[in-house]
Backbone bond lengths (Angstrom), bond angles and torsions (degrees), N, CA, C in turn:
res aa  C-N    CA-C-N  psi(-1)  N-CA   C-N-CA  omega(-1)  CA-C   N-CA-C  phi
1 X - - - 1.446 - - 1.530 110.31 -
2 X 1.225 112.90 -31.31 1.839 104.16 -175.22 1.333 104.56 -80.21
3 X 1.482 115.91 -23.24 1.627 112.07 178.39 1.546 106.10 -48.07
4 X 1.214 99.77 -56.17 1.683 109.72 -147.97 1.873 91.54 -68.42
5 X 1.841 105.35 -44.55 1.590 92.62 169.73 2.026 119.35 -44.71
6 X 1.041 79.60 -52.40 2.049 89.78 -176.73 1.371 116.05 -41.55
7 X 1.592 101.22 -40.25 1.414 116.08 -177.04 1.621 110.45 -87.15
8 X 0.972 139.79 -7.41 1.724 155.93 -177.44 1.402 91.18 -83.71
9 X 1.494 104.43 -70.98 1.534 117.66 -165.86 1.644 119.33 -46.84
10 X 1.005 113.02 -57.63 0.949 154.29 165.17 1.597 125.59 -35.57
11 X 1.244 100.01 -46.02 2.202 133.17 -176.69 1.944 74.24 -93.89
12 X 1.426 133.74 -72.87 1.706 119.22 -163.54 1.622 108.81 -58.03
13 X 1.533 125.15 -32.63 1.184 103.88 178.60 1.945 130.47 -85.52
14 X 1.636 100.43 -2.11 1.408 125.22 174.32 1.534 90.74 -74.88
15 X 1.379 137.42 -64.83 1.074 125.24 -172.00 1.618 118.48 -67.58
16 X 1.295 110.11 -38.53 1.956 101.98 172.96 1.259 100.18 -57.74
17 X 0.957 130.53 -76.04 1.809 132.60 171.86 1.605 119.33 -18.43
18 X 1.233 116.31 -35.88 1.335 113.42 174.01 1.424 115.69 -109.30
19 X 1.547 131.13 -13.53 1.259 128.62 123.02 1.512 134.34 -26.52
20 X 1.536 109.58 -51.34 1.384 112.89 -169.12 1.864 90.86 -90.69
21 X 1.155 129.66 -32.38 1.563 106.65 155.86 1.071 141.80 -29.56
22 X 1.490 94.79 -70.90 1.866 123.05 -178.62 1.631 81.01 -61.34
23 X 1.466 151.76 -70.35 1.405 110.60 -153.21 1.443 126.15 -72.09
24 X 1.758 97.36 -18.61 1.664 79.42 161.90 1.271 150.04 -96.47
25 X 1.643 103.25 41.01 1.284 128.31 -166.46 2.098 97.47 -108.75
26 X 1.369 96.21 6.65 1.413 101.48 -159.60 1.548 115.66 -89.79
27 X 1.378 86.50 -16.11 1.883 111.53 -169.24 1.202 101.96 -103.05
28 X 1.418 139.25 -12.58 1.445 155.40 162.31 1.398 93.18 63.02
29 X 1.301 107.94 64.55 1.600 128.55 177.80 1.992 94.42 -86.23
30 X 1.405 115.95 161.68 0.841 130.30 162.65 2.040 127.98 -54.75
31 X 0.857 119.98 97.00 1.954 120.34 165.88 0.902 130.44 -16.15
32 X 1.495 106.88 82.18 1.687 122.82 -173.75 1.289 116.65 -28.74
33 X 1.300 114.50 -44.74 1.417 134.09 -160.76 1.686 102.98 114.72
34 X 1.406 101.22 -105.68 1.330 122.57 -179.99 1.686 122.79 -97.35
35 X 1.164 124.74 95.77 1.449 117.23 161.15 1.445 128.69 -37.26
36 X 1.533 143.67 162.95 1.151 138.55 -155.74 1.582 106.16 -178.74
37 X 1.402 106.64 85.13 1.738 110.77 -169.02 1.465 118.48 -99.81
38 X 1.103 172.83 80.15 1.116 158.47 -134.86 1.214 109.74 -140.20
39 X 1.787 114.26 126.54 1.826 121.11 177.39 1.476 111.23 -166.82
40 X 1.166 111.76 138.61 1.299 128.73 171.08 1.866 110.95 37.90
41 X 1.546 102.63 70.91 1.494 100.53 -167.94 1.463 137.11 82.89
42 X 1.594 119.91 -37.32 1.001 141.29 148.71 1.793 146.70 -64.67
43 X 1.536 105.80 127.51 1.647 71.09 -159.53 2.231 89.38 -125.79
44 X 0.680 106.40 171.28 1.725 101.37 -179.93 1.385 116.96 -145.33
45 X 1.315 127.06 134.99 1.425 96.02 -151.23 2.358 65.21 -151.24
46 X 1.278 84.34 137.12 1.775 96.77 164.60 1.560 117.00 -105.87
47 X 1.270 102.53 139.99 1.996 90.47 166.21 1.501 103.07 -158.25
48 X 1.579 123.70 137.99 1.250 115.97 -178.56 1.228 120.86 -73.77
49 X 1.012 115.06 161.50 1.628 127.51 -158.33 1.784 97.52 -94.73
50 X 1.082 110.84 9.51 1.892 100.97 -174.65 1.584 126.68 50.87
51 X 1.755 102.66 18.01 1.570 123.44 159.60 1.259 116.33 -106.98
52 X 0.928 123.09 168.10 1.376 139.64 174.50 1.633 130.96 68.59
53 X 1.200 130.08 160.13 1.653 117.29 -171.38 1.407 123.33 -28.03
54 X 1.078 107.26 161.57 1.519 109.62 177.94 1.463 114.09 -65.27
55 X 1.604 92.00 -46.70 1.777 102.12 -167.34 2.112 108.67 -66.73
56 X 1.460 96.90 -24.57 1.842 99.03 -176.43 1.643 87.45 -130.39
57 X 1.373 130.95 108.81 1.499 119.17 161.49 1.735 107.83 -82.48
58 X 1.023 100.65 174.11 1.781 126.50 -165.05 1.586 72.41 -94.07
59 X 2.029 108.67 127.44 1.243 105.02 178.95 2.286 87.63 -138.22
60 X 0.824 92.36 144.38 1.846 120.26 154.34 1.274 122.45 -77.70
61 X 1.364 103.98 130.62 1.485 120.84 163.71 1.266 120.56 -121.89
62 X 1.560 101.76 127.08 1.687 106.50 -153.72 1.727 91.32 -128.17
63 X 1.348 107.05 115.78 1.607 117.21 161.75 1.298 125.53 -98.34
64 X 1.345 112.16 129.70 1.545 94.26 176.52 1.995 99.70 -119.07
65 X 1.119 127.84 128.40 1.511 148.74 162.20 1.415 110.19 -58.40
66 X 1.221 130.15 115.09 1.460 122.08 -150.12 2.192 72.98 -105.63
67 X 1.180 100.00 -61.39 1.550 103.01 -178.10 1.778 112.77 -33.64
68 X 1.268 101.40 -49.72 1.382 95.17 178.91 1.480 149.31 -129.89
69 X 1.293 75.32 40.45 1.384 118.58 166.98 1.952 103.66 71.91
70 X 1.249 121.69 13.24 1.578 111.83 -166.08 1.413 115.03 -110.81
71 X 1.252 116.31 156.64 1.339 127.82 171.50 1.653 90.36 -88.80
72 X 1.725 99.59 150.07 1.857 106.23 150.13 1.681 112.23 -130.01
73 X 0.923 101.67 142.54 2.037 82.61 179.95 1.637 75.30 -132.44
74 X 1.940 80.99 130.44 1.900 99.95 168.63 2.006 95.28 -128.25
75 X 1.592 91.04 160.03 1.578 103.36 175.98 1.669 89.64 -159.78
76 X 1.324 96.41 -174.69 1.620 119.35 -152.00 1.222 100.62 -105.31
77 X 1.173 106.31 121.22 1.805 111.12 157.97 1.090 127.42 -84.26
78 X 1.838 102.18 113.42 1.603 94.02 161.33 1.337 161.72 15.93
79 X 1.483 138.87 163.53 1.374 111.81 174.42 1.724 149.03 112.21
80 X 1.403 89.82 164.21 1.807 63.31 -175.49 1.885 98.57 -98.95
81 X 1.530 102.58 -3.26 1.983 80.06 146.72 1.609 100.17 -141.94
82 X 0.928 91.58 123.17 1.566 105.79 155.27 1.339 120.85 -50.23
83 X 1.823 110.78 141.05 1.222 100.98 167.27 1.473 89.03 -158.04
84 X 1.700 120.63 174.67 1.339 120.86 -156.48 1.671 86.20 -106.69
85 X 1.179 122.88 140.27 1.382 122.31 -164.79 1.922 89.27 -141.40
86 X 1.424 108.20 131.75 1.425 116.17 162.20 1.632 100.19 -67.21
87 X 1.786 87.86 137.55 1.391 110.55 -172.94 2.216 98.04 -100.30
88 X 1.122 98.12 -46.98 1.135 99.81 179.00 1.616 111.06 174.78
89 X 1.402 120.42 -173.30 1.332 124.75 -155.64 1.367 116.94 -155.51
90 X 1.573 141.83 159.46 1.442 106.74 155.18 1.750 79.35 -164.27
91 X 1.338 118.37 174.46 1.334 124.80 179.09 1.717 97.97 -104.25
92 X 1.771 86.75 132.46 1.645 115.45 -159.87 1.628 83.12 -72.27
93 X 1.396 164.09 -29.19 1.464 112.64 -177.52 1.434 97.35 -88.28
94 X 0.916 136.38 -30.50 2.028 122.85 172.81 1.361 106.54 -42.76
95 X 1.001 109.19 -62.24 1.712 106.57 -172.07 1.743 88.06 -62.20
96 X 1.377 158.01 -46.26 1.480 129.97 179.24 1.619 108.29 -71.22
97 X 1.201 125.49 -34.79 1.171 110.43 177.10 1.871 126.33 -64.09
98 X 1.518 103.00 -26.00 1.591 107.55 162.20 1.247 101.43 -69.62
99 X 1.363 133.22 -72.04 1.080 117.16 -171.99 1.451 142.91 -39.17
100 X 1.397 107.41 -19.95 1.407 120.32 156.42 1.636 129.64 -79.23
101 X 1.299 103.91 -9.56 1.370 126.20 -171.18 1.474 122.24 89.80
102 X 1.056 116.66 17.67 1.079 110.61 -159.65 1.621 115.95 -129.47
């Protein structure tokens, strides 16, 4: 049962986060670069992918679950509607323990 909470929680703050993006794309303000969200365990962090037009690049949304230990990486699907689709996931000490080789 706390999974599926972790995973609820978790899926609502991927979408405020990419809500509160997309609106500040509305004022056709200048490209932060990288977004940088952080709350209650959770942290969200955007970065463009080095695809797509100049004027809108192809950008990533990367969560990391401090509670449970996971990465999520979401991006945008295609289309004539868009929608934010999990790209993939993995649990943050595996991904350090590969990274060490080990």
């Amino acid at each position: 049962m706390q999974i599926s909470k972790a995973i609820l929680a978790t899926s609502a703050f991927a979408i405020t986060a990419l809500a509160i993006v997309q609106a500040g794309r509305l004022e056709q303000s200048a490209d932060a670069g990288t977004a940088l969200i952080g709350q209650g365990g959770v942290i969200a962090i955007t970065s463009s992918v080095g695809q797509g037009p100049d004027e809108e690049p192809y950008e990533t949304l990367y969560i990391i679950d401090n509670r449970s230990e996971m990465l999520f990486i979401y991006g945008m699907d295609g289309g004539a509607n868009p929608r934010l689709a999990l790209r993939g996931g993995s649990s943050l000490p595996a991904l350090f323990r590969a990274a060490r080789g080990g």
